[in-house]
N, C-alpha and C positions, 0 to 999 in steps of 0.2 A: 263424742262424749256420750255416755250412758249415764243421765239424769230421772232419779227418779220423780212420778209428778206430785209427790208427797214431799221430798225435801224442798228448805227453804232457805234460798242463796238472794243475799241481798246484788242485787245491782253490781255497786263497786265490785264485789270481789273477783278474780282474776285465777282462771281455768284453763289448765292445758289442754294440751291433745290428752286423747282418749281418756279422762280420767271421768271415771263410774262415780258415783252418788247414792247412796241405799236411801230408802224412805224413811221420813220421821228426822233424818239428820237436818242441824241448822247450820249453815256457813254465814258468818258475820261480814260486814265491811272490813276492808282494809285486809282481807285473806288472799293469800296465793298459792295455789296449788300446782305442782309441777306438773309434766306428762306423764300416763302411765300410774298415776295413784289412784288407787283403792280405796273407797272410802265408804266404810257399810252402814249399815241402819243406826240412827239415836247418835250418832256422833255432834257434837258441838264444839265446833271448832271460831274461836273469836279473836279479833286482832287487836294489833296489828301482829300476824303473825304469817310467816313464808315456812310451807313446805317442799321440799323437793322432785326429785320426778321418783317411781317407783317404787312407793308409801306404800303402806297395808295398814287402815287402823280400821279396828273394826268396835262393834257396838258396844255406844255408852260410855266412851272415852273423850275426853276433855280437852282441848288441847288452846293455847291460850287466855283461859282465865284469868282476870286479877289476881294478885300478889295475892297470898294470904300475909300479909306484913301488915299490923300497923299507923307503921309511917309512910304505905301507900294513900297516896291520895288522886289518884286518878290519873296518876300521867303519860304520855304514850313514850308508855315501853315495850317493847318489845321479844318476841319468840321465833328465833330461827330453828329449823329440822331441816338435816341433809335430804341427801338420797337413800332408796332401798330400806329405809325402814321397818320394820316392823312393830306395830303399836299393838298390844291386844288389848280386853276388855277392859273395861272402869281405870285408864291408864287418865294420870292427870297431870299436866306439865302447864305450870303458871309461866304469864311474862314476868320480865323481872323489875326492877325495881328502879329511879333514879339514883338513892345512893348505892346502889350493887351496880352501878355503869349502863342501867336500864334494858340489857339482855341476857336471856335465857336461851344457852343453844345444845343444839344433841345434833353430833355430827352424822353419821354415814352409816350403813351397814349395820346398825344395832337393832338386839332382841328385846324388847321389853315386855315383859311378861303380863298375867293379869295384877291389878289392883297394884301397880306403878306407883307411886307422887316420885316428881320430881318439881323441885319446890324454885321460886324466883333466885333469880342472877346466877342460877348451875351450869357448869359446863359440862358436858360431857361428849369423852371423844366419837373415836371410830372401832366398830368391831366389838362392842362391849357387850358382851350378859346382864340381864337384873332377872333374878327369877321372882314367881309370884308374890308380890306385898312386901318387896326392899322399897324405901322410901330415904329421897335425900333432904333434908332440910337445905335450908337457902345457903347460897356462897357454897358449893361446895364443888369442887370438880373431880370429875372422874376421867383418865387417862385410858389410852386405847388400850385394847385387849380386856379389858379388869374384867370380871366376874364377881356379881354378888348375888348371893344364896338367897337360898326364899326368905323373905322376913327381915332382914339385914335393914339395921336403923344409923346412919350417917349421919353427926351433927353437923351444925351448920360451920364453916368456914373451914372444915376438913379438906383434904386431899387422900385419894385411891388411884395409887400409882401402877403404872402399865404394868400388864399384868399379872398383877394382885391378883388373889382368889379370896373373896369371904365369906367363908363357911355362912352355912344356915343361922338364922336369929343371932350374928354376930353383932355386937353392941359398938358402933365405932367413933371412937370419943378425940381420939387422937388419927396422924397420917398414917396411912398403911403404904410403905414402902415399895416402890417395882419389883415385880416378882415374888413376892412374901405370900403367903398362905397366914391366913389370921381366923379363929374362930369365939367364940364366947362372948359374955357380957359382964364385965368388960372388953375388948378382945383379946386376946393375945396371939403371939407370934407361933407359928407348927409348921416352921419351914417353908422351904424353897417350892415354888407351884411347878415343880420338875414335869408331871405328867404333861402342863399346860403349852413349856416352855418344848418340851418335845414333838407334841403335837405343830407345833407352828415353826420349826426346824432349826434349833438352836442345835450348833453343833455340841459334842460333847466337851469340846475346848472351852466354848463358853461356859455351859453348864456347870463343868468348873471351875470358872474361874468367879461364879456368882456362890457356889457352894463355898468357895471359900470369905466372899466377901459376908455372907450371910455372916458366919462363924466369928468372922470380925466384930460383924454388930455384936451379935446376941452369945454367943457364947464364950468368949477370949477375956473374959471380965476387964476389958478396956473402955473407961467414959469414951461419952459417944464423940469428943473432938478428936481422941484418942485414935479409937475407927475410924474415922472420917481421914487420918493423913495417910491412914495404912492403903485408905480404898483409892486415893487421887494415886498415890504411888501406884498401886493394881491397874487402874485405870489407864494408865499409860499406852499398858498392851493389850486391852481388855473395854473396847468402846463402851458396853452395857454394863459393865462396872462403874461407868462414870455416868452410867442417865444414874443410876441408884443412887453414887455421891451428889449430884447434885440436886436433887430431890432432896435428901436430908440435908444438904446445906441450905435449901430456901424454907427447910418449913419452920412454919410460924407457932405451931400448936405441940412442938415435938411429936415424934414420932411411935407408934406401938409396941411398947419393947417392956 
């Protein structure tokens, strides 16, 4: 371990193999850090909360704070983060809450950019983008792959389904459906994240068979239970047609359309 003699790690907390320290950083009781994390100057990290092995957060980033809620009243909840991380500056990710099921997690592989919030009881998966100052209000989860644009504001108990691409300062009030490109404030819908879906090797059979599911939503002037039978039919021979159905069969908040 590479400990600076400036940083201030209580007792309790719990340090892997090789994980660095920068000076001025504070690690609280009840923290775990995996092996192989990075952890740079002015970080304050409070628990109870478990990091992964092979983090990067660097200076001025926050990571298990209280709720900003409320109806928090002290109690231990908690904040899980995967592996391979990447945290950059002033990123701030609260625990969550007792009535949000008392955890806040961010899975694996994700980029988060400067000036971050991800706010109590948020999930979010693996493999995801947030670029500088998208912030998620509470309850809200983000699905793997999604991308969200600089500035991109999520209310609380939304869903941003795998992925999703959200334009810059995109406003998102409602679910943004897998695969959907959404921009504006309020958002709306600008098609299929084709560039996204190629890059990560959708062949072109899928592609469309999502360009036509797309069409169904937003374009075919059919209510949405209407698309919804047409896509479980598509779905049949068309797996990723059916994560999309059934994303919009569970949401709660309807969808950006």
């Amino acid at each position: 371990m590479s400990i600076d003699q400036r940083a201030v790690i209580d007792p309790s907390a719990r340090l892997g193999a090789r994980v660095s320290v920068g000076p001025y950083s504070v690690i609280g009781p009840d923290v775990e850090i995996g092996d192989d994390t990075w952890i740079g100057p002015h970080v304050v990290i409070s628990g109870p909360t478990r990091l992964g092995r092979g983090n990067r957060v660097f200076q001025f980033a926050s990571l298990g704070a209280e709720a900003q809620d409320k109806k928090f009243k002290g109690e231990a909840t908690r904040l899980e983060i995967g592996d391979r991380n990447t945290i950059r500056e002033f990123v701030t990710i609260n625990r969550g809450t007792e009535q949000g099921g008392g955890l806040t997690r961010v899975g694996d592989d994700n980029w988060l950019m400067a000036y971050i919030h991800i706010a109590h009881d948020c999930i979010v998966g693996n493999n995801t983008v947030f670029s500088n100052g998208a912030s998620l209000a509470g309850h809200v989860l983000v699905e793997d792959y999604a991308i969200l644009g600089g500035f991109t504001l999520v209310h609380q108990f939304c869903r941003v389904g795998t992925h999703a691409f959200c334009g810059m300062g995109s406003g998102i009030a409602k679910d943004v459906p897998p695969f959907v490109i959404v921009n504006g404030n309020p958002a709306q819908p600008h098609g299929l994240n084709a560039e996204g879906m190629k890059r990560r090797g959708f062949s072109a059979e899928t592609s469309q068979a999502l360009r036509r599911a797309y069409k169904l939503i937003y374009r075919s002037g059919l209510t949405l239970e209407q698309a919804l039978e047409r896509l479980h039919e598509l779905a049949a021979t068309h797996p990723e047609v059916g994560i999309l159905a059934e994303f919009i069969s569970a949401s709660e908040r309807s969808i950006v359309r």
